[in-house]
C-alpha positions as CSV (number, residue, x, y, z in Angstrom):
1,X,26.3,15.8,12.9
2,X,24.7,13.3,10.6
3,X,26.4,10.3,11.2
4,X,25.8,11.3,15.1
5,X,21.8,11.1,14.3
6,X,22.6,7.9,12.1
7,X,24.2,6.1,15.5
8,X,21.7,7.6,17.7
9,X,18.8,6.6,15.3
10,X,20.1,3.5,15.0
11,X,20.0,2.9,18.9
12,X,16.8,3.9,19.5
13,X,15.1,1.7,16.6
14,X,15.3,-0.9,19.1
15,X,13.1,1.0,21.6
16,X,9.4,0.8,20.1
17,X,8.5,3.5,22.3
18,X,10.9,5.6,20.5
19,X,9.9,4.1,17.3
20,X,5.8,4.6,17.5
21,X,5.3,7.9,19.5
22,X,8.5,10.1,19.4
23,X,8.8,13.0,16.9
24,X,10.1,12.3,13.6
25,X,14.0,14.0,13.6
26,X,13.9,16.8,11.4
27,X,16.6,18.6,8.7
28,X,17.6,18.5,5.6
29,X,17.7,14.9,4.5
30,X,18.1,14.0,7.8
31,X,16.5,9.9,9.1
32,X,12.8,10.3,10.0
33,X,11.8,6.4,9.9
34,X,9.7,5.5,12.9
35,X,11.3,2.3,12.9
36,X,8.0,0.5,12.4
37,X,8.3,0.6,8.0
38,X,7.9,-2.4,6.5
39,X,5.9,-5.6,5.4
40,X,2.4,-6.3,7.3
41,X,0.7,-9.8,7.0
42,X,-3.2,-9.2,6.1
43,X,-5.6,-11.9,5.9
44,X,-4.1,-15.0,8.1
45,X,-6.2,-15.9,10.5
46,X,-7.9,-19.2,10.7
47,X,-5.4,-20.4,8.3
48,X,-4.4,-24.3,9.4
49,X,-0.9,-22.9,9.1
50,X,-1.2,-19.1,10.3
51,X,1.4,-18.5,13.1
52,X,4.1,-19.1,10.1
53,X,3.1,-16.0,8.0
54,X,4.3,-14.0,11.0
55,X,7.5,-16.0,11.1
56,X,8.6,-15.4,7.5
57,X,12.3,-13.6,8.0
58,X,10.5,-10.7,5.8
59,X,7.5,-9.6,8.2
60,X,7.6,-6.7,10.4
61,X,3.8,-7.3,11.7
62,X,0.2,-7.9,11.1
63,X,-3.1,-7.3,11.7
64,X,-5.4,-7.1,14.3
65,X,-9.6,-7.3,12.9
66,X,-12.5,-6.8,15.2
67,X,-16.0,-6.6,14.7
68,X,-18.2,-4.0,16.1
69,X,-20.2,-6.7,17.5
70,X,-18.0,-8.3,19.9
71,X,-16.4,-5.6,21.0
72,X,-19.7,-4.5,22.0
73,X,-22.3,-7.2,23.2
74,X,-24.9,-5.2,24.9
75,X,-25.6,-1.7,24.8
76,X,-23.5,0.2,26.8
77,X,-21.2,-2.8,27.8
78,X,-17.6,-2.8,25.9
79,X,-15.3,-5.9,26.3
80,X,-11.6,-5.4,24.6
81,X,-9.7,-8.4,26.2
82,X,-9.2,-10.4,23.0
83,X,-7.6,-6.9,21.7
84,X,-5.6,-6.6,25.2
85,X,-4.4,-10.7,24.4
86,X,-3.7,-10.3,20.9
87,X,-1.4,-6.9,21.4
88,X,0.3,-9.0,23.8
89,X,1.4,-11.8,21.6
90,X,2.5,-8.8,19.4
91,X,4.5,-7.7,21.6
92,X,5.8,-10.7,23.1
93,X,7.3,-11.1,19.2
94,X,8.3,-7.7,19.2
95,X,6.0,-7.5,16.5
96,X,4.1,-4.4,15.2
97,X,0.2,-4.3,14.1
98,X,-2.2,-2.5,12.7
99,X,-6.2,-2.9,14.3
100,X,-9.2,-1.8,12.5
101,X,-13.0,-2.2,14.1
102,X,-15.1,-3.4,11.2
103,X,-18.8,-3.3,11.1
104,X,-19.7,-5.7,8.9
105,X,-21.4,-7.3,11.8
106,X,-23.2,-4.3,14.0
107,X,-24.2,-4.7,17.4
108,X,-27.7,-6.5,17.2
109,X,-29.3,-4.4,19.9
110,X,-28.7,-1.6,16.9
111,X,-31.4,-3.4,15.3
112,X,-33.9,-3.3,18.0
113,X,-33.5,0.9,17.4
114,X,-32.6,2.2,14.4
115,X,-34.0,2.0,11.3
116,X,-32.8,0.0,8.7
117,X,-33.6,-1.2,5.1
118,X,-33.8,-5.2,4.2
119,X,-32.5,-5.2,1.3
120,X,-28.4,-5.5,2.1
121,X,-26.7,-2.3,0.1
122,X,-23.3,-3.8,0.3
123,X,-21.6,-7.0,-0.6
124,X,-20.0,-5.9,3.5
125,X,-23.2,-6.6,5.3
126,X,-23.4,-9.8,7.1
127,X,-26.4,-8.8,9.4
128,X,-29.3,-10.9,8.0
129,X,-31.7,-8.3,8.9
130,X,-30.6,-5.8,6.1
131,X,-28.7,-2.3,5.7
132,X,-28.9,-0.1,9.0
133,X,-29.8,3.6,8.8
134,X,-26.3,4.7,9.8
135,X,-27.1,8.6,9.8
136,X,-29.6,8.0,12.8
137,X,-28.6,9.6,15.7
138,X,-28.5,6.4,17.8
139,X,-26.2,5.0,15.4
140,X,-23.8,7.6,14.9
141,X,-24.0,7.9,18.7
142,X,-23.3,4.1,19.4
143,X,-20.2,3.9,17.3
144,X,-18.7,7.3,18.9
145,X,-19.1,6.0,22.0
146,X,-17.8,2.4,21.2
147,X,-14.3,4.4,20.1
148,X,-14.5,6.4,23.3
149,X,-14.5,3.4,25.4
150,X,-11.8,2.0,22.8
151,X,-9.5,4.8,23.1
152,X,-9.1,4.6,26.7
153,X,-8.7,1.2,26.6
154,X,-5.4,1.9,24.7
155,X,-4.2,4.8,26.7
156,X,-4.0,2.2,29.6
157,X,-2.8,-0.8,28.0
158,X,1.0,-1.2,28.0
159,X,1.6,-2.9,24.7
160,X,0.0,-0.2,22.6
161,X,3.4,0.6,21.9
162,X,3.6,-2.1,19.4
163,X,0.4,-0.9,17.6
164,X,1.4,1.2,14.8
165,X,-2.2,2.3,14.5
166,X,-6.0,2.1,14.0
167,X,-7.5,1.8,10.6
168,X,-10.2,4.3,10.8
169,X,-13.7,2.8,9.2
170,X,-16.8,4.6,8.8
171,X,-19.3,1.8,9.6
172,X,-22.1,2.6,7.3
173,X,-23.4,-0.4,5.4
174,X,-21.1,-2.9,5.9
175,X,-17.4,-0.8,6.6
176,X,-16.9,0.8,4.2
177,X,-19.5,2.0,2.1
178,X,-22.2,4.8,2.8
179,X,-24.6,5.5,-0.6
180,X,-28.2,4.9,-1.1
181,X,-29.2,4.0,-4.3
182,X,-32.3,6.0,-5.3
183,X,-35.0,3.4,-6.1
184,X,-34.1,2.8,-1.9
185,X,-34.6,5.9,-0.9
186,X,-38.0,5.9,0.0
187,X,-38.6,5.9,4.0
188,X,-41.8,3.4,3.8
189,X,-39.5,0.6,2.6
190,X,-37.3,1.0,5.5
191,X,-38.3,-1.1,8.6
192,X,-38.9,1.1,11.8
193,X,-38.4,-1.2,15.1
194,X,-40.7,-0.7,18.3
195,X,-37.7,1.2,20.5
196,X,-37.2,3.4,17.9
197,X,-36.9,6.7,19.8
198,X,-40.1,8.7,19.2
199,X,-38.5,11.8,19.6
200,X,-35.9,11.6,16.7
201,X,-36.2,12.7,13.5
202,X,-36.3,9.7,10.8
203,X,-34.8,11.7,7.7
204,X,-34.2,10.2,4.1
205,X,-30.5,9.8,2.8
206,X,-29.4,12.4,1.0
207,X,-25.3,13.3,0.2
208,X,-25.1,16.1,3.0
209,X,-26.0,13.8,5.4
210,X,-23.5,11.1,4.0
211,X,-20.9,14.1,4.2
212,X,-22.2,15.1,8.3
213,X,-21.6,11.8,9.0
214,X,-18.4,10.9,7.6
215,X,-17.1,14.8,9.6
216,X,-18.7,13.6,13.0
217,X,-17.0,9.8,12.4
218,X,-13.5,11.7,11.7
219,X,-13.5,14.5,13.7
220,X,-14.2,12.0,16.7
221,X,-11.3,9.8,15.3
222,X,-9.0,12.8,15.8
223,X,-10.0,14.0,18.8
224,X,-10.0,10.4,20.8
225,X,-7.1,8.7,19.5
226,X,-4.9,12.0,20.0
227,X,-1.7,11.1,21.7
228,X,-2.9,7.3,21.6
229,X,-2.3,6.0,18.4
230,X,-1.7,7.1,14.9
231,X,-5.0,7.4,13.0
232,X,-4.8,6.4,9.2
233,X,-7.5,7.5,7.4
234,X,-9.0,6.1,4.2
235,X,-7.8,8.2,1.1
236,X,-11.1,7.9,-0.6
237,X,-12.7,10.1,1.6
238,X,-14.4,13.3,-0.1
239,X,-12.2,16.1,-1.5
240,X,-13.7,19.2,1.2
241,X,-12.8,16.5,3.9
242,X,-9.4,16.0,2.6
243,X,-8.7,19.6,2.8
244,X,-10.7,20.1,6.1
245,X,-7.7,17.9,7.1
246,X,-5.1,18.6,5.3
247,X,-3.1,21.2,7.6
248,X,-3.4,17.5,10.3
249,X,-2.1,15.3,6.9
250,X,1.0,17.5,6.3
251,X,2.0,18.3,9.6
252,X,2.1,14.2,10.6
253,X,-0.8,13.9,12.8
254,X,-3.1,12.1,10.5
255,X,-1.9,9.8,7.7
256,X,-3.2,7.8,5.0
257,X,-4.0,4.6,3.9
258,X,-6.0,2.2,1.7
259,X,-7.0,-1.3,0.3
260,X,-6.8,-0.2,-3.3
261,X,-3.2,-1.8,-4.3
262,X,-3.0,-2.9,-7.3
263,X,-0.1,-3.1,-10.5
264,X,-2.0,0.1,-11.9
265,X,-5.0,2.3,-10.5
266,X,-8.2,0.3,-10.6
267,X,-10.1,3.1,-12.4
268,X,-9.9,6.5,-13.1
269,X,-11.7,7.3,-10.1
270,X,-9.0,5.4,-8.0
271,X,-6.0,7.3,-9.1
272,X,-6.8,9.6,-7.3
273,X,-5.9,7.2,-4.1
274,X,-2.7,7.2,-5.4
275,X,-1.9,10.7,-6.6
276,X,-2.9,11.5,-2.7
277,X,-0.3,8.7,-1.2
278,X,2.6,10.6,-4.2
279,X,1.8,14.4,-3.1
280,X,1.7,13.3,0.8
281,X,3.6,10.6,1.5
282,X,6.4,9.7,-1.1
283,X,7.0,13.7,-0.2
284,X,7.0,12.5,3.7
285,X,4.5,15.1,4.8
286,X,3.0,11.8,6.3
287,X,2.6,8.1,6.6
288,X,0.7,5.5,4.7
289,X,-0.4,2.1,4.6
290,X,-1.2,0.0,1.5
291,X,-4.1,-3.3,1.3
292,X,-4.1,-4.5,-2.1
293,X,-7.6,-4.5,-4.0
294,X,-7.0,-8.3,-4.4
295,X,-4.6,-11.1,-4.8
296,X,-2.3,-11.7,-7.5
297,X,-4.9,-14.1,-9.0
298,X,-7.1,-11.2,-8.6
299,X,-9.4,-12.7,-5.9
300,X,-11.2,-10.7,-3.2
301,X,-14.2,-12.9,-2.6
302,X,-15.0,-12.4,-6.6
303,X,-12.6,-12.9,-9.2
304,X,-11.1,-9.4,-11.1
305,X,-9.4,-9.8,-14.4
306,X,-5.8,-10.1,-14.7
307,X,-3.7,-9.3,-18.0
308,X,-0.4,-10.2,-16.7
309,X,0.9,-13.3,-14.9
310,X,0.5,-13.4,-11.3
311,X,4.1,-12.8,-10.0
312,X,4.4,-9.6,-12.5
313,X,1.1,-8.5,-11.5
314,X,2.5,-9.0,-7.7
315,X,5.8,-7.5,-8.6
316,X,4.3,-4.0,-10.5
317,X,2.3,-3.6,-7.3
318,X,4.9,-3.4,-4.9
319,X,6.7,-1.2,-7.0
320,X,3.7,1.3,-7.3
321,X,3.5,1.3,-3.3
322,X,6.8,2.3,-3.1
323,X,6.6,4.7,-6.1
324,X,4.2,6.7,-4.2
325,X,5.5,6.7,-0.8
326,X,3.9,3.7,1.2
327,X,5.5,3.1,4.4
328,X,3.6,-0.1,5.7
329,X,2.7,-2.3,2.8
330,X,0.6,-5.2,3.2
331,X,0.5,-8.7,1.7
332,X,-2.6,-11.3,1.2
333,X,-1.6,-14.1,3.4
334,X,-2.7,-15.8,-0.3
335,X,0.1,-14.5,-1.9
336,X,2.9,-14.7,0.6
337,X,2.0,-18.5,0.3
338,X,3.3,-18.9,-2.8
339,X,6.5,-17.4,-1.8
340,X,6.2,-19.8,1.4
341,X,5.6,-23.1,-1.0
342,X,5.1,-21.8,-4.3
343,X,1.7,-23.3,-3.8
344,X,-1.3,-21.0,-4.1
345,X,-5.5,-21.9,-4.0
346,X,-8.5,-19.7,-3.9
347,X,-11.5,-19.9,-6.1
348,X,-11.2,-21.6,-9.1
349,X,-7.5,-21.3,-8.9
350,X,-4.9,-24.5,-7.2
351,X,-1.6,-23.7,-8.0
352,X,1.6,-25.7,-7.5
353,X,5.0,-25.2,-8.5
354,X,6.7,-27.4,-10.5
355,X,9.6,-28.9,-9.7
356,X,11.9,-25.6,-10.6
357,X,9.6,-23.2,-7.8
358,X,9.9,-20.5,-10.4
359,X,7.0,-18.7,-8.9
360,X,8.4,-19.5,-5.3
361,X,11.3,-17.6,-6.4
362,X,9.5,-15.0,-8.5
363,X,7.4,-14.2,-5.5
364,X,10.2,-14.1,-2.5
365,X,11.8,-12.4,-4.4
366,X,9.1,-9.4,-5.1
367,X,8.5,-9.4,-1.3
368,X,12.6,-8.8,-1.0
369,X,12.6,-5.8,-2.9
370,X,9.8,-4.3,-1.3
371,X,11.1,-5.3,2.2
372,X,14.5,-3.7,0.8
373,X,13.2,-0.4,0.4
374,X,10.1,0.4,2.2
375,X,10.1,3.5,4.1
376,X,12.9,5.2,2.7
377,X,11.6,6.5,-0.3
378,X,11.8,10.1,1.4
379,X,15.5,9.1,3.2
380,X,17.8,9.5,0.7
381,X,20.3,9.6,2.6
382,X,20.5,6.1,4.5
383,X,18.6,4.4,1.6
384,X,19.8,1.3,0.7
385,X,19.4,2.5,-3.2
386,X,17.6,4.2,-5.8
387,X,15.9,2.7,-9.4
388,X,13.9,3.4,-11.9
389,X,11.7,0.7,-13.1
390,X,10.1,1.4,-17.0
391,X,6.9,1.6,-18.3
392,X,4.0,4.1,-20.1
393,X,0.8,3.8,-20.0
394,X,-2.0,6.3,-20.0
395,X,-5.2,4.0,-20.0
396,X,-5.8,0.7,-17.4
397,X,-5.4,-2.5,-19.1
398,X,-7.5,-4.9,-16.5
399,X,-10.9,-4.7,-17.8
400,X,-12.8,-3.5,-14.4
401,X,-16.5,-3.2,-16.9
402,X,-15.3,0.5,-16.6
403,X,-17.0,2.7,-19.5
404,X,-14.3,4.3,-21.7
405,X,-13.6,7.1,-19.3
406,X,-13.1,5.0,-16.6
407,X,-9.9,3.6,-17.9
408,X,-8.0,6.8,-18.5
409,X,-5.0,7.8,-16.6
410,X,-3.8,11.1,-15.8
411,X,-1.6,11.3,-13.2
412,X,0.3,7.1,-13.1
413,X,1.3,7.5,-16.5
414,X,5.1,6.9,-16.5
415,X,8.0,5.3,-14.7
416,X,7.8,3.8,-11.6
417,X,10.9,5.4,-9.3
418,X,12.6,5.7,-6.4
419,X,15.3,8.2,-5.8
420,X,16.0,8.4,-9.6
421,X,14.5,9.3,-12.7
422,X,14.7,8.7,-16.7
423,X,15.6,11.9,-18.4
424,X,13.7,12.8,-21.6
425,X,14.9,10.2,-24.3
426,X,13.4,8.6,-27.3
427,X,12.3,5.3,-25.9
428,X,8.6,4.5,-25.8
429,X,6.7,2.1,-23.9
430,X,2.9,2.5,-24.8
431,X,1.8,-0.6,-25.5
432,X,4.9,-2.2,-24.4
433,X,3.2,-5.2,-22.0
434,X,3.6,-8.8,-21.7
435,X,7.6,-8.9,-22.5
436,X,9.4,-12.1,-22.0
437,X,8.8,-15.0,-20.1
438,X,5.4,-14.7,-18.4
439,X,7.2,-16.8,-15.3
440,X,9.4,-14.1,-14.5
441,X,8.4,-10.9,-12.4
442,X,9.8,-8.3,-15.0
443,X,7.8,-7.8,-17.9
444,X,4.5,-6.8,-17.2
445,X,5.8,-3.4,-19.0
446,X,8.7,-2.2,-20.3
447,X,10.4,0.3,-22.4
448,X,11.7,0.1,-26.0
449,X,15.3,1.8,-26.7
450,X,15.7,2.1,-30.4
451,X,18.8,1.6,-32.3
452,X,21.8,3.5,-31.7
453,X,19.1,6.0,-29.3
454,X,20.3,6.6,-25.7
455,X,18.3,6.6,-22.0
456,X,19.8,8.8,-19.4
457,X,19.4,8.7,-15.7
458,X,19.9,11.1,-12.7
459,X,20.0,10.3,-9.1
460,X,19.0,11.8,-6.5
461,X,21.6,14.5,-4.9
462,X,21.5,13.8,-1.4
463,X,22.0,10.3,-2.3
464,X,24.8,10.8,-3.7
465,X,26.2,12.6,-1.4
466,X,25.8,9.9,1.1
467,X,27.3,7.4,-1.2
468,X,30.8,8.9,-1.4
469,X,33.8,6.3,-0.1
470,X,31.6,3.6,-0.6
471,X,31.0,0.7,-2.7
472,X,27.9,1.0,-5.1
473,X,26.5,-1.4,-7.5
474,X,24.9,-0.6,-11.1
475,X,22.5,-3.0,-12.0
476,X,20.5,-3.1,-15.6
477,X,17.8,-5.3,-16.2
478,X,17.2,-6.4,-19.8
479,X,15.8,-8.6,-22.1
480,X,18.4,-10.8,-23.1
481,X,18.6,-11.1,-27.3
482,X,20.5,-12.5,-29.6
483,X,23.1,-9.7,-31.1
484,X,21.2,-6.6,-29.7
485,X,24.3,-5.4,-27.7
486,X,24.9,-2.0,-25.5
487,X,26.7,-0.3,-23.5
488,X,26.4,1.6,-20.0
489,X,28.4,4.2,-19.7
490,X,29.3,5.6,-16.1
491,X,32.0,8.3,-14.9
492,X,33.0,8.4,-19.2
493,X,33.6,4.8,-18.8
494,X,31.6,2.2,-21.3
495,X,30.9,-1.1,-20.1
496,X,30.0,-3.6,-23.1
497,X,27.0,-5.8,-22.6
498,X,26.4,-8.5,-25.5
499,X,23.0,-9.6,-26.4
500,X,23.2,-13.8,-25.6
501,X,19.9,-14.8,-26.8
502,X,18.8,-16.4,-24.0
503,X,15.5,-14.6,-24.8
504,X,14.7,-13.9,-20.6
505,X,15.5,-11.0,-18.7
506,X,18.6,-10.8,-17.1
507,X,20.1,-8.6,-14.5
508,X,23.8,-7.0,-15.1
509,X,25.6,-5.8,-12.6
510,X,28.8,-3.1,-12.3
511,X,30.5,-2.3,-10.0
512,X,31.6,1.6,-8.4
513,X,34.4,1.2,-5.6
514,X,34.5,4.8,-4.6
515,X,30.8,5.5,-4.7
516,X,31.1,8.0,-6.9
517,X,28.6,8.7,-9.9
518,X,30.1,12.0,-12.2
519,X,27.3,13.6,-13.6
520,X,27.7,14.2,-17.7
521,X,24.9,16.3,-19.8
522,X,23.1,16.2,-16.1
523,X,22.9,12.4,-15.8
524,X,25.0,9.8,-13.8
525,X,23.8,6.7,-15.8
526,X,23.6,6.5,-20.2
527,X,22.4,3.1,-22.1
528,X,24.0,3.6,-25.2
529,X,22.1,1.3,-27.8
530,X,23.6,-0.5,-30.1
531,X,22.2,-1.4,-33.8
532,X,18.6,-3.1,-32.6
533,X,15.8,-2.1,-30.7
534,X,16.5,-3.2,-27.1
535,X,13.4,-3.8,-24.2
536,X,14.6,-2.6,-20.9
537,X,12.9,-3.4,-17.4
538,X,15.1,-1.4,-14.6
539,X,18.2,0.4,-13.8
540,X,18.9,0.3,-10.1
541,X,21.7,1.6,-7.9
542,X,22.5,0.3,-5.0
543,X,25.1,0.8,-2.0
């Protein structure tokens, strides 16, 4: 029965219509990919050279960015044809995409209406009149109505097949932000225009009617894009919203996403993205989609502080999207560059590869990994492999000018894995950072087995079971040093590994014929250390 779903799965990938709005096939271990999983370009347009990030061998889709604005010009009066000619050209590539309606830029008439504040309250706003009262009735009332007209747009446009999805946005000041600081609270600061309707209540921010207005903005965002489109919904939305929706999160209907990527949680406060993309997605209750914070550089109009190199720091991200589930991850047009040329320039940063392209390399081949395995992390069965990449850390090393508290971990503490897992050992990796070469991808973290210790790994069963008859590969990554030697021992078989001194990481491979892994104390995989301490980056199996 499974390898009949595998061929019919495999059939109806090339159907997007089966990819994007047919159930996901249910059972134990069974495929549910959508058929739409993968690597999204973010951030390309008006590049001299932008068609070519959608080219790259490695992309799945893009993006589609709107502005409130010009989707609606005059009150009342909608116009979506650059949407309708952009999902074309999507389609005409075969090409998925995401669209999200920003308001950085409100419709002006707004202006003429609502209240609003001239001091701007977010770096978002680029209306030079100030921060609009987005709680006003008019407002709210606009932007519902702006998604109305929206949705059925899409129910009668017959590319939306190649739209994976909207982006939901709240809108407030700016996109995404919706707090009043309180030396602004004050109504007589605020600027009250001549159509302001007399009738309507001008009230002063308060956090209950932040919370009404981010339940009206989602509720609406459920009930018009129902059938339509698959709604991903930022995961830093307020914990009794969360489990308002949670019963829509676990059953598929809504799913997640954010632009908070990064090689670790941004803050303590941020984790919490993450734990939410782990307990819901890596589980596959439901979907998400993944916008790094920043660049590799650490740019996102400011500059954030990076204490790693740029392709480990690119590297450790796309290992943490796929640690907790992302199905859709997307890459900084910025970043994909360098593995385009090895060329990279933002800010105060112009970067060119010298003549060996290690960064090139370093980059292409982060985005290879994460194209590799993206989407399977809950498909065990028809993943392409399983690994466990090694690190420990319980407080965030960028220094974000968070207070003490702010840099303590709870939750993204450990390992970063996929379909396997490190059993209890005596290795450590607190403190273990910055190991190696800082031009290769690796050693952002690592883990330190001691001297004649051992590191055990199990794999995931259904993987296994899918693996029998066929030809797997072992492969250890490890810093290569002179005489610290060990051995990996699989199915009571050692395979000797000398230290070269080469003093870089280096990836060994072994090969497993028949596929099969024996379990042995209740692990498949054992480094067995020989007589120095040895750093260790990643075991991974592969088919």
């Amino acid at each position: 029965m499974k390898r009949i779903l595998l061929i019919l799965v495999s059939i109806l990938w090339l159907s997007p219509v089966f990819a994007l709005n047919s159930a996901t096939l249910s059972g134990n271990n069974e495929p549910k990919l959508t058929g739409a999983e993968g690597l999204y370009a973010l951030w390309y347009k008006n590049k001299v050279n932008e068609n070519e990030f959608l080219e790259q061998p490695y992309m799945i889709g893009g993006q589609m960015v709107f502005q409130w604005r010009e989707l609606a010009p005059e009150k009342g009066i909608y116009d979506f044809s650059k949407i309708a000619e952009e999902l074309a050209n999507f389609a005409s590539k075969k090409m998925y995409t995401t669209i999200q309606i920003n308001g950085n830029l409100k419709p002006e008439w707004l202006y003429d209406e609502v209240p609003y504040h001239p001091l701007k309250f977010s770096d978002q706003i680029r209306d030079p009149k100030g921060s609009i009262m987005y709680w006003h009735p008019t407002h709210r009332d606009a932007y519902i109505n702006m998604l109305k007209a929206f949705a059925d747009f899409l129910k009668q446009n017959e590319n939306r097949n190649y739209l994976i999805g909207i982006r939901q946005n709240f809108n407030g000041f700016g996109t995404e932000h919706l707090t009043v600081k309180p030396t602004d609270l004050d109504l007589k600061q605020w600027i009250i225009p001549q159509k302001n309707d007399p009738s309507i209540e001008i009230k002063q921010w308060t956090p209950e009617l932040k919370n009404e207005y981010e339940e009206c903005v989602l509720d609406n965002y459920i009930k018009l894009f129902d059938g339509v489109t698959k709604v991903f919904v930022r995961n830093t939305i307020n914990e009794s919203l969360e489990a308002k929706y949670k019963n829509q999160f676990l059953a598929g209907k809504l799913c997640w996403f954010h632009t908070s990527s990064e090689a670790e949680p941004h803050s303590s406060e941020v984790e919490r993205q993450y734990r939410i993309f782990y307990e819901d997605c890596r589980s596959g209750k439901t979907l998400a989609f993944a916008e790094p914070w920043a660049s590799a550089w650490g740019h996102h109009g400011k500059r954030d502080h990076r204490w790693c190199s740029p392709p480990q720091w690119f590297y450790w991200t796309q290992l943490i999207n796929l640690h907790c589930g992302v199905s859709f991850i997307g890459l900084y047009s910025s970043d994909m560059q360098v593995a385009i040329d090895g060329t990279y320039k933002s800010g105060d940063v112009d970067y060119k590869d010298g003549d060996k392209g290690t960064y090139k390399k370093e980059f292409t081949d982060a985005i290879l990994f994460a194209k590799k395995y993206v989407g399977y992390h809950d498909n065990p069965t028809i993943s392409p492999g399983a690994w466990v990449a090694m690190r420990e850390n319980d407080s965030i090393l960028a220094n974000n000018n968070q207070s003490e508290g702010g840099h303590k971990l709870s939750f993204i503490t450990g390992d970063y894995n996929f379909l396997m897992e490190r059993l209890s050992d005596k290795s450590y990796g607190k403190n273990v950072i910055n190991i190696g070469p800082d031009d290769q991808r690796f050693g952002a973290w690592a883990r330190v087995l001691p001297a004649n210790e051992q590191m055990k790994f199990r794999l995931n069963t259904s993987f296994l079971e899918s693996c029998k008859n066929k030809s797997l590969q072992v492969r250890v990554t490890y810093l290569d040093q002179k005489a610290k030697d060990f051995k990996v021992v699989i199915n009571n078989t050692s395979h000797s590994i000398k230290g070269e001194g080469k003093n870089k990481w280096i990836t060994k491979q072994i090969e497993i014929k028949d596929g099969r892994l024996k379990a042995s104390n209740n692990a498949h995989i054992t480094i067995q250390n020989g007589a120095q301490d040895l750093y260790l980056h990643m075991v991974e199996v592969t088919r």
